[in-house]
N, C-alpha and C positions, 0 to 999 in steps of 0.2 A: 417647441422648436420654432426659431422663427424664419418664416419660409422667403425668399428672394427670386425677386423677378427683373426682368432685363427687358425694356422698353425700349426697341430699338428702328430708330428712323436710317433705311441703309443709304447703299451707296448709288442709287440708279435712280435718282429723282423723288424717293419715299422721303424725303428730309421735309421737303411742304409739308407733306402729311402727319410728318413727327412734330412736325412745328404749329402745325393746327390744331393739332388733338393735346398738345403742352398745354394752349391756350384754354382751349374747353376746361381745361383741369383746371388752370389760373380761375375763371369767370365762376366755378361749382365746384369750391374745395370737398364741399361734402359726399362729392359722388365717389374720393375713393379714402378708405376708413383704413390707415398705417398699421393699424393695432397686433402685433406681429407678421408681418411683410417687410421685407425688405424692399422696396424698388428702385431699379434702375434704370436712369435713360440712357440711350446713345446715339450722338447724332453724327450723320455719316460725312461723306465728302460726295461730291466736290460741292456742294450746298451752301456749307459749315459757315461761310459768311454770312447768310441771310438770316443763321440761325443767332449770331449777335445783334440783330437789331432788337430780338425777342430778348436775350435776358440784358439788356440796357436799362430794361423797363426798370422803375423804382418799386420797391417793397417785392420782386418776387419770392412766394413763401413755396422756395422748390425744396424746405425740409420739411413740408408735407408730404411732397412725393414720394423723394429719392433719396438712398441713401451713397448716392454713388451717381457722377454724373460724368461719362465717358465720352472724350472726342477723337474723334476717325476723322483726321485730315490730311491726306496721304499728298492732295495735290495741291496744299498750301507751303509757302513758301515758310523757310524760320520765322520772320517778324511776323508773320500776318497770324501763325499761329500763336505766338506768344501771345499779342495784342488780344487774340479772342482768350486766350486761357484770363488775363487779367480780367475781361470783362465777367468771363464765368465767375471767377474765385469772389471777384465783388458782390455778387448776385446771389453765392451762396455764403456769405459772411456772415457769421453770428449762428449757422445753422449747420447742424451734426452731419452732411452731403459732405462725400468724399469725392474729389477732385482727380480722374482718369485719363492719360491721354494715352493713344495706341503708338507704338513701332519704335518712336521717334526718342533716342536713345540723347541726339545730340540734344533738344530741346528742353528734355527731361533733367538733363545737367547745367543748365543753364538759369533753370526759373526756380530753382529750390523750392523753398514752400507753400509755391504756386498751386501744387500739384501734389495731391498722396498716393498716388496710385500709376505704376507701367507697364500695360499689358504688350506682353510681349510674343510676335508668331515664331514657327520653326525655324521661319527661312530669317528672322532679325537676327539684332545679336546676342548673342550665348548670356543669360541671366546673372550668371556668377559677374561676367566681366561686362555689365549691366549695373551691377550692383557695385560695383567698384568707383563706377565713375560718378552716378547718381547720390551717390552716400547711402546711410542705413536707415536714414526716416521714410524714403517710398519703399512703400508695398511693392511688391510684381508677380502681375499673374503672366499665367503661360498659356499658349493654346495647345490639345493634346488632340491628333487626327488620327494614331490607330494606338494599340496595346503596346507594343514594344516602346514607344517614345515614355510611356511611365519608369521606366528602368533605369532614365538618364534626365530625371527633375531636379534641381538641384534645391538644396536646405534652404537658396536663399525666395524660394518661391512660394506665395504665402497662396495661393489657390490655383487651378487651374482650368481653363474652357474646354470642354470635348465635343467633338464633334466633326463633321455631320452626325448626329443622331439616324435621320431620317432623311430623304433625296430633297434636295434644297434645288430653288433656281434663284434665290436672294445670292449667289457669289458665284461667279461665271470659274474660280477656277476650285471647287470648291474637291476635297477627296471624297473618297465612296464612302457610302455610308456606314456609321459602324452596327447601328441595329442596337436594340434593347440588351440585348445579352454583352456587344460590344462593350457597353456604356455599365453597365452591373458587373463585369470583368474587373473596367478601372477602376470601378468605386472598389470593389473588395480588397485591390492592388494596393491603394493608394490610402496614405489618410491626410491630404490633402482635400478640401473641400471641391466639391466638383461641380462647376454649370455647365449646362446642357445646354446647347445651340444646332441650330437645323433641323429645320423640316417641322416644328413644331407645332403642332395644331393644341387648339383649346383641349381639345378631345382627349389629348393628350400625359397632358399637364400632369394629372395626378396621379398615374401609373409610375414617370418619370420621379414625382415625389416617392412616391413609396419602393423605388428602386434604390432612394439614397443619394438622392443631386441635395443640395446647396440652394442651388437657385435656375433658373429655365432662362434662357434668350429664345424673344419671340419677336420675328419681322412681319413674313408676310402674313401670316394668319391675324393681323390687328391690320396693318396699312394697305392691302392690297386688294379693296374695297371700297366703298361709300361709308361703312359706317364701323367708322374707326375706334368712337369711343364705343358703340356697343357692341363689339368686337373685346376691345377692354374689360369692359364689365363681365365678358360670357366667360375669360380667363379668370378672374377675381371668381367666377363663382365655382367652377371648376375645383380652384384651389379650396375655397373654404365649404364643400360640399360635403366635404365629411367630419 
């Protein structure tokens, strides 16, 4: 199985942090080994500018990372997001990283094969008619915040996020938590592939695998600290501990 992780710089000033710890990875490729992992970055808002001076950079080799590079820029205007999506898609050119933006429905229809991927929340718009306007070549995931919302996922939804797992203060408006049993609920409901977001600690990690996720989003238990990347590495080993 190959396991998937979600690297993510949020929305309350953690972007520096995501953007520091990208670097570390850029200068010591060798410090984190692909070899069935999936990983994910995401980088948040309102930041998201300062994170294009970073991949401008020439030769970055972000399909060592990532298989999946998500932007959260809720308080960028049209142009300025497009403008960063081109900088990303150039940056991972040539390399198997799949290209994510959140919410933004109008965008998504606008830059075509900018972009393979549109995650989309409860309160955007309805996936089916998401998927009409974007065409058939982007992916769309969906976020999933309690059990009844699986009953109403539509066919055009190639994964979905659940969550809170666990009490989160990474999202101010964030719902209760659904609890391990919550989250083992939806996976049994659903065959939909599921990642697991909120509240997720290292300690955590491999329960939630063996419960049947996909792949784990993890914020503050990596950034909300001094020591970011070995924060990192204590999740890597988590995952490959057994």
């Amino acid at each position: 199985m190959q396991l998937q992780v979600f690297l993510v710089a949020g929305t309350h000033g953690n972007e520096i942090n995501g953007i520091w710890l990208f670097d570390q990875w850029q200068k010591s490729p060798l410090l984190i080994n692909t070899h069935g992992i999936k990983t994910y970055q995401v980088i948040g808002n309102p930041e998201a500018k300062k994170a294009g001076k970073l991949i401008k950079q020439e030769k970055i080799e972000i399909n060592l990372y990532y298989s999946s590079f998500q932007l959260r820029a809720k308080n960028l205007d049209e142009n300025n997001i497009i403008a960063l999506l081109k900088d990303i898609r150039l940056a991972i050119h040539n390399t198997n990283t799949k290209l994510c933006i959140n919410d933004n429905v109008s965008v998504a229809s606008k830059v075509g094969n900018l972009i393979d991927i549109l995650h989309l929340g409860q309160s955007d718009a309805h996936p089916d008619k998401a998927k009409r306007i974007i065409g058939s070549d982007i992916e769309i995931g969906l976020s999933i915040t309690n059990e009844n919302q699986i009953d109403y996922i539509p066919d055009c939804v190639d994964y979905i996020g659940v969550g809170p797992i666990y009490k989160t203060n990474s999202k101010d408006d964030a719902s209760e938590p659904l609890g391990e049993n919550g989250l083992k609920n939806i996976i049994l409901k659903t065959n939909v592939p599921v990642v697991a977001i909120g509240g997720i600690s290292t300690t955590k990690v491999s329960k939630l695998f063996e419960l049947g996720v996909s792949g784990v989003a993890v914020i503050s238990n990596i950034l909300n600290n001094e020591n970011h990347l070995q924060n990192f590495l204590s999740l890597k080993k988590q995952i490959y501990k057994d």
